[in-house]
C-alpha positions as CSV (number, residue, x, y, z in Angstrom):
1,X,-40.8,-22.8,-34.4
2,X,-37.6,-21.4,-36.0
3,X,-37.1,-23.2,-39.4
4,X,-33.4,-24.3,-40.1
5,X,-31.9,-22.6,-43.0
6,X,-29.7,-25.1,-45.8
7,X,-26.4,-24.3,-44.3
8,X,-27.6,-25.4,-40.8
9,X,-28.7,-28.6,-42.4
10,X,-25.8,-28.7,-43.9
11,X,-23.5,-29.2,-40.8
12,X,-26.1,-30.9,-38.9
13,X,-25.6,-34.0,-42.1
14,X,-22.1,-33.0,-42.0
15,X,-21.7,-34.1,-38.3
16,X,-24.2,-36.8,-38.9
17,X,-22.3,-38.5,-41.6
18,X,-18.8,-37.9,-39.7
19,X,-20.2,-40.0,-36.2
20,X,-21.7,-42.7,-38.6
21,X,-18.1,-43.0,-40.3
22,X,-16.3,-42.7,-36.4
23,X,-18.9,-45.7,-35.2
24,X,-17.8,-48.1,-38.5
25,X,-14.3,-47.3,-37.9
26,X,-14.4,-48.3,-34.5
27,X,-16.5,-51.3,-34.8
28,X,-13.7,-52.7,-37.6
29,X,-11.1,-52.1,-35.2
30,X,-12.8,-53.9,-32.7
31,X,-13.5,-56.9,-35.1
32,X,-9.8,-56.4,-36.4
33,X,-8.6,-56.3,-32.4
34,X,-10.4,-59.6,-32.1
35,X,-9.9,-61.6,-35.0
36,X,-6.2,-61.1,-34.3
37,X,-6.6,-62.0,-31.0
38,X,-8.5,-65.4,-32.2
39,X,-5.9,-65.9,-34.5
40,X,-3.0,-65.6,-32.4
41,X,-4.9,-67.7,-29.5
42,X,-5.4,-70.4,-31.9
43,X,-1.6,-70.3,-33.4
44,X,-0.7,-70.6,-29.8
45,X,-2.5,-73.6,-29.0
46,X,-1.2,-75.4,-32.3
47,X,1.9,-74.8,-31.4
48,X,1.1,-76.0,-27.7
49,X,-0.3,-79.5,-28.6
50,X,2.3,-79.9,-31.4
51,X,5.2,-79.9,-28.9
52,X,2.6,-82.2,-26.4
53,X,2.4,-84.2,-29.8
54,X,6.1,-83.9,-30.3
55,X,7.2,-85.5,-26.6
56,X,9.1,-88.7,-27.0
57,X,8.6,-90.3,-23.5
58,X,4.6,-90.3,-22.2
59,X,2.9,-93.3,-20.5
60,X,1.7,-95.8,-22.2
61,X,-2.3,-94.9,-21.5
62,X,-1.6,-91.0,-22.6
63,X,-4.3,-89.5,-24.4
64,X,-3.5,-87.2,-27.5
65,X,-4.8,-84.4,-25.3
66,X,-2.7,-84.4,-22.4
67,X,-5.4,-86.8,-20.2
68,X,-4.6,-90.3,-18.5
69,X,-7.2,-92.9,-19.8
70,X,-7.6,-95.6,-17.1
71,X,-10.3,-98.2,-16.4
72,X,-10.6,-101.4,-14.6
73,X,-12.3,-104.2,-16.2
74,X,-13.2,-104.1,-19.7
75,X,-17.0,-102.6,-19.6
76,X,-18.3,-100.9,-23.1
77,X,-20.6,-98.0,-23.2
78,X,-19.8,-96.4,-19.8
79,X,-19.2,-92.4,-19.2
80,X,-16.0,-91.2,-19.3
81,X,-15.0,-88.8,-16.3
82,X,-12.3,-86.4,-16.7
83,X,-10.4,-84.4,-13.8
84,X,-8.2,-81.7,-14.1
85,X,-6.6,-81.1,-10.9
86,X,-3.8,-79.5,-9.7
87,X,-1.9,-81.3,-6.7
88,X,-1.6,-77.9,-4.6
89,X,-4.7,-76.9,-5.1
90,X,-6.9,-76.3,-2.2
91,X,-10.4,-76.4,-4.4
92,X,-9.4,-79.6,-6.3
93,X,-9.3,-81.3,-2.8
94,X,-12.2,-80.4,-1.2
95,X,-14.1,-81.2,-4.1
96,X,-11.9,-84.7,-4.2
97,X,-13.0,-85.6,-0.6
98,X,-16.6,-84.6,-1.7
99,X,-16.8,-86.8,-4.6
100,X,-13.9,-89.1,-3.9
101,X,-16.0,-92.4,-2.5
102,X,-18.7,-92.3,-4.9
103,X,-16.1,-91.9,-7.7
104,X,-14.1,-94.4,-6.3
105,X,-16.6,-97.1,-6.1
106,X,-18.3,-96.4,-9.4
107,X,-14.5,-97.0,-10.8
108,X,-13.4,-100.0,-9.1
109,X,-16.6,-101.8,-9.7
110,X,-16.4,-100.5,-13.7
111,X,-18.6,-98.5,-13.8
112,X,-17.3,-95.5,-15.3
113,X,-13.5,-94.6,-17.4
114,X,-11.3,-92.1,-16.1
115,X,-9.3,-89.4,-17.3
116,X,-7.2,-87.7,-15.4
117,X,-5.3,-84.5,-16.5
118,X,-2.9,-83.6,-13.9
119,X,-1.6,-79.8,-14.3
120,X,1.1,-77.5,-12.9
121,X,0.3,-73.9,-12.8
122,X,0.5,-73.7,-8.9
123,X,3.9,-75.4,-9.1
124,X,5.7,-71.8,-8.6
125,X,4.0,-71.9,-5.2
126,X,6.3,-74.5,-3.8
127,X,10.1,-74.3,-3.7
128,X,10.5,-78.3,-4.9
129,X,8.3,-78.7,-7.5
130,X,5.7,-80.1,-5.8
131,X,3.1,-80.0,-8.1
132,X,5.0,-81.3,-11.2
133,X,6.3,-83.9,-8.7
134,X,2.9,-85.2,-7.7
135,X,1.7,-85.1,-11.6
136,X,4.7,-87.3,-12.3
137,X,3.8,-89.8,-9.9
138,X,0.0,-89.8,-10.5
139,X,0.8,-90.6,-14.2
140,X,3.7,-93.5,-13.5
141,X,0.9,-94.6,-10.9
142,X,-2.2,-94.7,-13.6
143,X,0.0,-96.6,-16.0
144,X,1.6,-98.9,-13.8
145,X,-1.2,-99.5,-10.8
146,X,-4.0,-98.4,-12.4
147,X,-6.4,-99.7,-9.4
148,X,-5.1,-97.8,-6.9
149,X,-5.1,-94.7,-8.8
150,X,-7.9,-92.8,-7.7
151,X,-7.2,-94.0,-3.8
152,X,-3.5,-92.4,-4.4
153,X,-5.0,-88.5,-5.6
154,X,-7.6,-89.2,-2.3
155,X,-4.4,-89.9,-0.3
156,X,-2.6,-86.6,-1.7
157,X,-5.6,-84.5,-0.9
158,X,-5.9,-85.2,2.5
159,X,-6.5,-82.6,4.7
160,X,-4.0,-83.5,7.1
161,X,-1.3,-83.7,4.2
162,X,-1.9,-81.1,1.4
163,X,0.9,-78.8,1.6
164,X,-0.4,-74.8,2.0
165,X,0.0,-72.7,-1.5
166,X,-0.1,-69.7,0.8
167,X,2.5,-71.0,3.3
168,X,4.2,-73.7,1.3
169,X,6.7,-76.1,3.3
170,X,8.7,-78.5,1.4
171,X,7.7,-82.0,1.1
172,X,9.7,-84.5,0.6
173,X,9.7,-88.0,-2.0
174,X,9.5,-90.3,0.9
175,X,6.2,-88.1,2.3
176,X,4.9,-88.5,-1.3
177,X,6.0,-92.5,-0.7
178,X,4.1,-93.1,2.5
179,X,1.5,-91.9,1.2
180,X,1.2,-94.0,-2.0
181,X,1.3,-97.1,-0.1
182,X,-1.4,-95.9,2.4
183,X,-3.6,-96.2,-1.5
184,X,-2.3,-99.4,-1.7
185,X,0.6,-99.2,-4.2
186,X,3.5,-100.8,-3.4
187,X,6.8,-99.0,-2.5
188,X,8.5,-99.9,-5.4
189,X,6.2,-98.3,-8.0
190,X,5.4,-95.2,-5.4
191,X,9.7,-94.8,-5.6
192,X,9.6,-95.0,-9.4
193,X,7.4,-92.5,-9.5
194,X,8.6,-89.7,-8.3
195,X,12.1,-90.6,-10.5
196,X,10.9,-88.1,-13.3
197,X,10.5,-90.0,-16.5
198,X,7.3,-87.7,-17.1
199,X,8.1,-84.7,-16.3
200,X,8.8,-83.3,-20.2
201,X,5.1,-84.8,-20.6
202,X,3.4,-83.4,-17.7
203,X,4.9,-80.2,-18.1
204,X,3.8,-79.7,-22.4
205,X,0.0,-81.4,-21.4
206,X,0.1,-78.8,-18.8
207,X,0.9,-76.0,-21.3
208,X,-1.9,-76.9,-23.7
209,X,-4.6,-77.4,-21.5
210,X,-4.5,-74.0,-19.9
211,X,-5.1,-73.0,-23.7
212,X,-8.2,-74.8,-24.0
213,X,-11.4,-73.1,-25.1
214,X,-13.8,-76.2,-24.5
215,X,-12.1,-76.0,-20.9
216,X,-13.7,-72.9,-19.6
217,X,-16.2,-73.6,-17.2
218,X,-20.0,-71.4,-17.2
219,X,-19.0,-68.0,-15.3
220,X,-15.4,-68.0,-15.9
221,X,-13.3,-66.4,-18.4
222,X,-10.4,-69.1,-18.6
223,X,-9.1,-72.4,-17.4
224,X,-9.4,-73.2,-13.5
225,X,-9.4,-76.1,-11.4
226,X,-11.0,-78.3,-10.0
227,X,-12.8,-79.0,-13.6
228,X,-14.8,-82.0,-14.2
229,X,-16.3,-83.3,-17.6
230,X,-18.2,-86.1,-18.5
231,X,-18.6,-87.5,-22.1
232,X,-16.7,-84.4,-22.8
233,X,-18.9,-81.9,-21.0
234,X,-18.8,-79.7,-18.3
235,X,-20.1,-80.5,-15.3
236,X,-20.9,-77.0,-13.6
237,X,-20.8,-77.0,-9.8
238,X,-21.5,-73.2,-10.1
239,X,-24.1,-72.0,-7.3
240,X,-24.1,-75.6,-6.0
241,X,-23.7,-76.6,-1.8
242,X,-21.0,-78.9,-1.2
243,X,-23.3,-81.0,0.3
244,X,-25.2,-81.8,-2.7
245,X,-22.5,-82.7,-5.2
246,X,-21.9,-85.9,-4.8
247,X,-25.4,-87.2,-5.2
248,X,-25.9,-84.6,-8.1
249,X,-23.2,-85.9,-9.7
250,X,-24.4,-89.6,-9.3
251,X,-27.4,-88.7,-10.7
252,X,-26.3,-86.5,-13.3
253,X,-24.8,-90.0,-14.6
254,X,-28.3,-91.6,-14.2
255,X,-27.3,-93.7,-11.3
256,X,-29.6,-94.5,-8.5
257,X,-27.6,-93.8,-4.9
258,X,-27.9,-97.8,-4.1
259,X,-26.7,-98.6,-7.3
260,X,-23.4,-97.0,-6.9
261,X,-20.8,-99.3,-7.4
262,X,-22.8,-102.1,-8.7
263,X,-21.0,-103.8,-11.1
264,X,-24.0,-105.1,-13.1
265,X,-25.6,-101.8,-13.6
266,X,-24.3,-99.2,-15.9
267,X,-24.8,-95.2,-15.9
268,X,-27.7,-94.7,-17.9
269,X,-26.4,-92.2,-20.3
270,X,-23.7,-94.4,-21.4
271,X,-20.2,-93.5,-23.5
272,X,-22.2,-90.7,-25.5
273,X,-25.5,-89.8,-23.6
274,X,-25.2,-85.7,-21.9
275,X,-25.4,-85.4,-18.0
276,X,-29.0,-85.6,-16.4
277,X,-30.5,-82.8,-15.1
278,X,-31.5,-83.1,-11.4
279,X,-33.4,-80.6,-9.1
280,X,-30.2,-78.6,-8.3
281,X,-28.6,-76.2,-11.0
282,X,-25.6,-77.6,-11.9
283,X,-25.4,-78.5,-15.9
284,X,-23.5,-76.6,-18.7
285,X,-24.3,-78.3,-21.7
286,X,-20.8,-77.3,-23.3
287,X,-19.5,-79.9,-25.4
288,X,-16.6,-79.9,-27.9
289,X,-17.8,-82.6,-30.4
């Protein structure tokens, strides 16, 4: 075997040293790439939930994160659900009219808080503001009728009255109206609602959730609706039938079917406890405290 000579060496360390110095400089670009990127990401989210901070008119049961706090009766140590839906979006209702009795009952009997984050990223779909429309009214609604809330979002997700994102035709106040009342809500409040006294606030809570790192779901690689969290973790429908949902999610809260809207029995894992696990795949244990 041919021995190499000390020049050959030579180059061969040469090269050697030369790739080891082209792998560092690329790995502290990389980090540099990054950590600007992290820094700019979290300058824009300041800046997002100052000017949410910043918004003078907000309903009176606004949280300082852009949600809708409601909940009837006075119960302690209950979950707190939070939705982030999208009134156009085709997703957030067929989970809705999945999920949408259960939910309903555990609510009206007190069983559980809600939060609601309405959002309006598929409003450039319609040609009348549709989305930002519906988020209006959904947060005059939760503030003033706070009952008939969660029938009202049920009522807006119907399949027979969703407007199309694909094929968008207007709809109109009074359409938004009927359908209010149908949940229950008289026609005064339902016209109130749709007046616009919100619209500054849905439209800044809207800009700072979409920036929200605690709000991306297992599998995806930024915010998307439908997104549900519970005690301020994800609830992961990844991989899950549509069909098994709502009893997962029932028992996720440590709820037994029959007891489901039971006012004298509370969700096992209370105002702090982390969802159950069940025998379908489901949980992200993603939290933000």
């Amino acid at each position: 075997m041919k021995r190499l000579n000390e020049r050959e060496k030579q180059t061969i360390l040469g090269l050697f040293t030369v790739f080891i110095i082209i792998i560092l400089l690329a790995s502290a670009f990389i980090v540099l790439f990054m950590s600007r990127n992290s820094a700019s990401d979290a300058k824009d989210i300041k800046k997002a939930y100052e000017s949410l901070s910043e918004v003078k008119r907000k309903p009176t049961n606004a949280t300082n994160d852009g949600g809708l706090l409601v909940q009837v009766g006075s119960k302690k140590d209950i979950p707190t659900v939070e939705f982030y839906l999208d009134p156009l979006c085709p997703a957030c209702a067929q989970i809705d009219r999945t999920l949408n009795d259960n939910i309903g009952k555990m609510y009206t009997s007190g069983q559980i808080k809600l939060e609601i984050h309405p959002v309006i990223f598929l409003d450039k779909c319609s040609s009348d503001h549709y989305s930002a429309r519906v988020s209006g009214s959904i947060a005059y609604i939760s503030e003033k009728d706070p009952k008939h809330v969660v029938a009202f979002i049920s009522e807006i997700f119907d399949e027979k009255f969703q407007p199309s994102e694909v094929d968008y035709v207007e709809t109109s106040d009074e359409k938004i109206i009927e359908q209010a009342i149908k949940a229950g809500i008289s026609r005064e409040i339902a016209k109130e609602s749709l007046n616009g006294q919100y619209d500054e606030w849905i439209e800044k809570s809207n800009d700072y959730t979409i920036l929200r790192s605690d709000l991306i779901a297992p599998g995806r690689e930024g915010f998307a609706t439908p997104l549900i969290r519970v005690n301020k973790r994800i609830w992961s429908m990844k991989d899950m039938a549509l069909d098994d949902l709502s009893d997962a999610f029932v028992e996720s809260l440590g709820l037994k079917p029959e007891e489901v809207g039971d006012e004298d029995v509370k969700p096992r894992i209370g105002s702090k406890g982390k969802l159950l696990k069940t025998n379908t795949k489901y949980l992200a244990e993603k939290s933000d405290a």
